[in-house]
N, C-alpha and C positions, 0 to 999 in steps of 0.2 A: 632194297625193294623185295627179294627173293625171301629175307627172311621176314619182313615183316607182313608182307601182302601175297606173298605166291604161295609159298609150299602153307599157308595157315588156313587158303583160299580152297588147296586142292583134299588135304586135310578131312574138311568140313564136308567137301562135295562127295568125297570118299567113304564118310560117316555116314552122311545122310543116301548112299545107295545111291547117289547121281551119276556119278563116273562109272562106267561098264568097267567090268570085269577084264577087259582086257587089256589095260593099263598101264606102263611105267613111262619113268621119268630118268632123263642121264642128264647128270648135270655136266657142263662142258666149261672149264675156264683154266686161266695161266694158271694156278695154284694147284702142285702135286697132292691131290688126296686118293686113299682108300677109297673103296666103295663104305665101310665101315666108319670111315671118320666122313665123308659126307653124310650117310644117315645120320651120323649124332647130332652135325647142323643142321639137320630138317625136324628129327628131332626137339631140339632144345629150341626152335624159332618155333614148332607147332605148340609147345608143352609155354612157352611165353604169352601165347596167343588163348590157347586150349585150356584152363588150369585143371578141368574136371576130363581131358582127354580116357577115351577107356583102351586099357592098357592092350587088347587085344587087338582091338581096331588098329591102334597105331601101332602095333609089331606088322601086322600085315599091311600096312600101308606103306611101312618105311621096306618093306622084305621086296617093292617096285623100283626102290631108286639105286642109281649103279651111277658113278663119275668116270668120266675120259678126261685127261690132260687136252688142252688145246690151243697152240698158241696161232693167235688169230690170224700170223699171215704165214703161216707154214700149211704149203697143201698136203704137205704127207700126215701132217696131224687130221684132218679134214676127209682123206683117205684111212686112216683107222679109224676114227668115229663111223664112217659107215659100213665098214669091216664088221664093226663093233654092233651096229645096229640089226643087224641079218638075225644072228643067231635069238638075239632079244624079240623080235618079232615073230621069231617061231616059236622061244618059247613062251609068250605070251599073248598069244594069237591075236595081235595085234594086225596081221593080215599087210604090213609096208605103209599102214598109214600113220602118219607120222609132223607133227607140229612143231614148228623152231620157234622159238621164244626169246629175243633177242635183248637180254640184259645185258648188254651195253655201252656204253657212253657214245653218242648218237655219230660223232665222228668215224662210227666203225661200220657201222650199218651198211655201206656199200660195198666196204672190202669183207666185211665176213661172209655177205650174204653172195658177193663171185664167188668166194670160195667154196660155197656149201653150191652155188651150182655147178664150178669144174670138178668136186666128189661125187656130182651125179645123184644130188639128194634131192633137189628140185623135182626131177622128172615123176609125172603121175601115169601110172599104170592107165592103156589105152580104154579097159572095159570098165572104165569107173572105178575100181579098187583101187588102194593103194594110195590115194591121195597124200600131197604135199603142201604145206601151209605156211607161212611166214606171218610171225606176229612183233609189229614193232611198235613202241613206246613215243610220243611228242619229246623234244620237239623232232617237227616233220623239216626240217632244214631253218633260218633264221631268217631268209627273207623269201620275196618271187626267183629271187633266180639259184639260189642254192636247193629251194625246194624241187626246183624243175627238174634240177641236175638229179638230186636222189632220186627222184621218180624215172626218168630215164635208164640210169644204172640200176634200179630193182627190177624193171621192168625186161632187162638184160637175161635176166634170171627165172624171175616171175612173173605170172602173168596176172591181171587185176583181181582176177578172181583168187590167187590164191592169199592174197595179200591183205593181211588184218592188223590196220592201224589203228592201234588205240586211245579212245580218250577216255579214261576212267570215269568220267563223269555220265556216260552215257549209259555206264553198266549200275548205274543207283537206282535199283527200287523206285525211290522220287521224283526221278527225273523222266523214266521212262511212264507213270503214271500220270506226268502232265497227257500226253499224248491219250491215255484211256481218259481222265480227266477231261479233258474238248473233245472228243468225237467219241464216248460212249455213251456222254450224257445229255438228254435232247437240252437240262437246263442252263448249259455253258453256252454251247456253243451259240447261239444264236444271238449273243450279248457280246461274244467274242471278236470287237471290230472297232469301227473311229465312232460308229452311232450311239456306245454306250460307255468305254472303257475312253478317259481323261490322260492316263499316263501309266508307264510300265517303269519299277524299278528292278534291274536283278545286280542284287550283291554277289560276292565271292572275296570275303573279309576272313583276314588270320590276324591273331594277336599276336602271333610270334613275329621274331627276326629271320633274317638270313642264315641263320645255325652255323654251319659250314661248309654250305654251299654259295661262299663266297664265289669260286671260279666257275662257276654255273653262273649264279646271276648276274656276273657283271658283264659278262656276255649278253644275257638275255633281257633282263629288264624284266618290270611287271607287263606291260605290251607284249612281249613276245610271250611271258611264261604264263600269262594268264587268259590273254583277251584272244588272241590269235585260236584258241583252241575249246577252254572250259566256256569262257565268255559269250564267248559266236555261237558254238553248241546249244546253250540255255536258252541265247534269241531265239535260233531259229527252230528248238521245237515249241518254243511260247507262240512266234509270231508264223508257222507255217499252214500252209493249208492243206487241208483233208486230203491226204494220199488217197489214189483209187483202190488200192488195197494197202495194208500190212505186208507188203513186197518187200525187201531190203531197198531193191534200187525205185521203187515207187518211193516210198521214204524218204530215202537220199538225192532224189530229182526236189521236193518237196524244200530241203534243206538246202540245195544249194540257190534253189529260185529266190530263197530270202536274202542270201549275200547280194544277187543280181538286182534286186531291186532295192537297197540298202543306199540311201542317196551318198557320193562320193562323200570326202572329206579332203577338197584344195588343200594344199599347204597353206595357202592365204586366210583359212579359216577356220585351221586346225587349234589355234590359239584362243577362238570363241567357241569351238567345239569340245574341246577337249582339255583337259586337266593332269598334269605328271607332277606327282610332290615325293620327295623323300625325306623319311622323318630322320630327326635329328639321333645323331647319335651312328647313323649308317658310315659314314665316312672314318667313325674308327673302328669298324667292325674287323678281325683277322681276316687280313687279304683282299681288303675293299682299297683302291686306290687313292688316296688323298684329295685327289683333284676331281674325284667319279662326280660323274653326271646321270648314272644309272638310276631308274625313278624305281619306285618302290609301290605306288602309288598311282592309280589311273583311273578318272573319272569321265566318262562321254556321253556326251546325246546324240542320239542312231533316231536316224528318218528313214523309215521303209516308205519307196513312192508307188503303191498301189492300191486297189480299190478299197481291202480291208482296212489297213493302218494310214493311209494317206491324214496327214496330220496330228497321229498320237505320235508322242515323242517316248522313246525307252533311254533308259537314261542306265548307265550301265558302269559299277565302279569295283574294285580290287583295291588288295593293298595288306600291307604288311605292317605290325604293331600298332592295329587297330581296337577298337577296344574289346572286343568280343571275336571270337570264332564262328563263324555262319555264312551258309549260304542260301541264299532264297529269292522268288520271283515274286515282286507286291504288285498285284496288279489293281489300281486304283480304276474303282467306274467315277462317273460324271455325279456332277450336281444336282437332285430330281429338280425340272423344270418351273417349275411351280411350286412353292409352298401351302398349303392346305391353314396351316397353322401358325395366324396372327397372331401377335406381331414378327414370329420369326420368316426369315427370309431365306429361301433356297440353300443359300452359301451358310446360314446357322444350322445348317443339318447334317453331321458328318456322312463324308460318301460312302456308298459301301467299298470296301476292302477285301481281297481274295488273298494273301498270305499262302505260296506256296515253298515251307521250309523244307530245304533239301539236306541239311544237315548242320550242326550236330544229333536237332531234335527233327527228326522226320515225322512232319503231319503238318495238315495244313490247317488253316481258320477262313472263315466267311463275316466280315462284321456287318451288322444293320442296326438302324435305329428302331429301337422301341418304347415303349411307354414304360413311367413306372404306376405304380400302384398310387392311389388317391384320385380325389376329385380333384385335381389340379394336371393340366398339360404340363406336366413335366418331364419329358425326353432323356435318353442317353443312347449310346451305339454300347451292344453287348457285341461278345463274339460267340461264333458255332464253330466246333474244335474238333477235328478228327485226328487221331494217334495213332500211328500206324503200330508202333510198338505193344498198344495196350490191345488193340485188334488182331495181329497176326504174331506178336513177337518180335524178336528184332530180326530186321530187314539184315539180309543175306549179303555179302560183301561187293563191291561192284564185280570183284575177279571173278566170284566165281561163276557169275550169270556170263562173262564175257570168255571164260576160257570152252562153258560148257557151249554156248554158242558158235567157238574158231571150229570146234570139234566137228559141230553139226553142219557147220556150211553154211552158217546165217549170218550175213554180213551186214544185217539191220541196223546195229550199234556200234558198227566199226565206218570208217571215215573216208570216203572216195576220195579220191586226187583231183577231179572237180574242184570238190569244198575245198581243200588244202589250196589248189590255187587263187579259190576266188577270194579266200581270207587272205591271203597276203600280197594280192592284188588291193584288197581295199583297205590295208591298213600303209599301203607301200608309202605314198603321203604326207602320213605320223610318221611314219621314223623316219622318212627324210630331212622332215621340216626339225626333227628331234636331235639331228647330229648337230645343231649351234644349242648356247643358251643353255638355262641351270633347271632343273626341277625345281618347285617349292617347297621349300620348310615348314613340315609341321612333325608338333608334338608325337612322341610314341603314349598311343594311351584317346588319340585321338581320334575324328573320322576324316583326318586328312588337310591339306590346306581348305584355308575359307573359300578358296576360288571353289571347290567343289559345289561348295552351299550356292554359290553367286550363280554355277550353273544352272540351279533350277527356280531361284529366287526371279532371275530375270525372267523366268516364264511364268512367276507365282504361285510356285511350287516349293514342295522340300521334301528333302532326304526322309522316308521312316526308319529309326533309329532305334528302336523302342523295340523289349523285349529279346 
């Protein structure tokens, strides 16, 4: 993660004059390095990431980072890191403010982050300086009640506000432009409701496998690793309502009222709701269990019960060696009411489509029917295409909008304990009903078991697949 998404992230923000001047970075893990042999791995992960890096920028970018030995449940180690940290603050007038960035493996999280409060690095200067931040990585624990327990023990240390959990998905360019997208534009938003829009699809489809994080997912599943965090996220800034301002917690009151009205999902009808398939081929993955019932694969239909969405269905699926890499929100309108144009009828007139792809191609599309050319009514749906790439260049990394954010105080895009509880409060249900019984088999290459298709078929619908 560090080398491929952080120091590439800080890099970039460094280049572009974003990160002040008064800056470094001290890497802190079991492994004895130099300060010297850690630059060469920030280094060689920027110059992997960077290939046109300029050689000036990065001597002074790498002349900020410095490594401390640390092992994670030694407090004297914990006490020379911040030994360590005094003199680097003066001499980089960094003024005691200061970010931990917790890479990892999510079972540590509690004990590192005692630790760095009995060193006394927690504590925030009383006249506002000095501030203390703690930034940690999903997952946020594995179900409701492990999640509780971590929030309570950070909470030990830290208090809400300094606390910046991340979901990378929320630092995307695309993601956070749904939001400008519905409430900047008077032409969205008033169409934004059960009065005009038929159904909402959002993908989060990989074509790969399990790589080698066999011991991660067989823990976690696609439920936990996907829906629990990127999934719920995507809903609820598609289906939430107009914050009173661009607030952080205005925002995030916005976000969690969609979980609350999000109609439950029984056990007893988790099996007509929901869909877990794993594609063939997982059970002989290195370190996958023989016997695993771990799904790979998760398709659902989400009922929000209030006034806007009351009876649109979002239909919302993941999954691993699928056919394509993408992510995106299709939000399909209704049928026009009437057709003008005899002999065709309403349902022969494709609906309009709003296409909003979140990656790997960032831009979205608008489809309508139009005319073609001749004295003949003859109809087709074109598309209107907007590129974000061809408009501004390529969209900036999700880190580096979320690290420049922990800096500044803005916890807009970072994840309340709210939401964390009410997502696994409403998913608690599915995985219970989940520990009997086998996932479906399907192909790798494919978009999943047929039951997926059956979900929306029985409401006479289907999956867009295309493109």
């Amino acid at each position: 993660m560090a080398e491929r998404k952080l120091y590439p992230s800080l890099y970039r923000l460094r280049a572009s004059h974003q990160l002040p001047a008064s800056f470094y970075v001290v890497g802190a893990g079991r492994t004895a390095l130099t300060d010297d042999e850690f630059r060469k791995r920030v280094e060689t992960a920027v110059l992997s990431s960077e290939k046109n890096a300029d050689p000036t920028q990065l001597s002074l970018f790498l002349s900020s980072f410095y490594y401390r030995s640390l092992r994670y449940d030694d407090p004297t180690d914990y006490k020379n890191l911040s030994d360590a940290l005094d003199p680097l603050d003066r001499t980089h007038g960094t003024q005691g403010n200061r970010a931990f960035f917790l890479s990892v493996p999510p079972s540590l999280y509690a004990k590192v982050i005692a630790e760095i409060g009995r060193a006394g690095l927690a504590r925030e200067q009383v006249d506002g300086g000095g501030w203390s931040r703690v930034i940690i990585e999903k997952p946020f624990g594995r179900d409701l009640t492990t999640a509780l327990h971590l929030s309570r023990e950070i909470r030990k240390t830290f208090n809400e506000d300094q606390i910046y959990r991340v979901d990378h998905y929320l630092g995307k360019e695309t993601v956070q432009n749904i939001l400008v997208l519905r409430f900047a534009n008077i032409l969205f938003e008033p169409l934004w409701n059960r009065n005009f829009i038929d159904h909402i699809q959002i993908t989060v489809a990989e074509d790969i496998g399990i790589g080698h994080r066999a011991g991660y997912y067989e823990e976690a599943g696609c439920l936990r690793d996907m829906f629990q965090n990127h999934l719920l996220q995507l809903l609820c800034v598609t289906a939430m309502e107009p914050p009173a301002s661009f607030h952080a917690n205005r925002v995030r009151d916005e976000a969690s009222k969609v979980l609350r009205a999000a109609r439950p999902i029984a056990s007893n009808r988790a099996d007509s709701l929901c869909v877990r398939g794993q594609y063939r081929g997982y059970l002989q993955e290195p370190g996958v269990a023989s016997e695993s019932r771990t799904e790979t694969f998760v398709a659902m239909k989400v009922l929000i019960d209030n006034w806007r969405w009351q009876g649109v269905p979002f239909y919302l699926r993941s999954g691993k060696r699928l056919p394509s890499r993408r992510t995106e929100v299709i939000v399909r309108f209704k049928h026009v009411p009437h057709s003008l144009f005899q002999p065709l009828q309403p349902t022969d007139l494709t609906p309009n489509t709003l296409v909003l792809r979140i990656q790997p191609e960032e831009n979205l599309s608008l489809s309508f029917e139009t005319k073609h050319p001749g004295p003949k009514l003859c109809m087709s749906s074109v598309e209107m295409d907007f590129d974000y790439t061809q408009s501004f260049g390529r969209p900036p990394e999700a880190y580096e909008r979320l690290f420049l954010d922990a800096m500044a105080g803005d916890q807009t895009l970072f994840i309340r304990s709210d939401w964390i509880n009410l997502a696994w409060s409403w998913l608690t249900p599915v995985l219970n009903h989940w520990t009997e019984g086998h996932p479906l088999p399907y192909d790798a290459g494919s978009w999943g078991p047929d039951a997926a298709d059956d979900l929306l078929s029985r409401d006479g619908r289907s999956w867009t697949n295309g493109g």
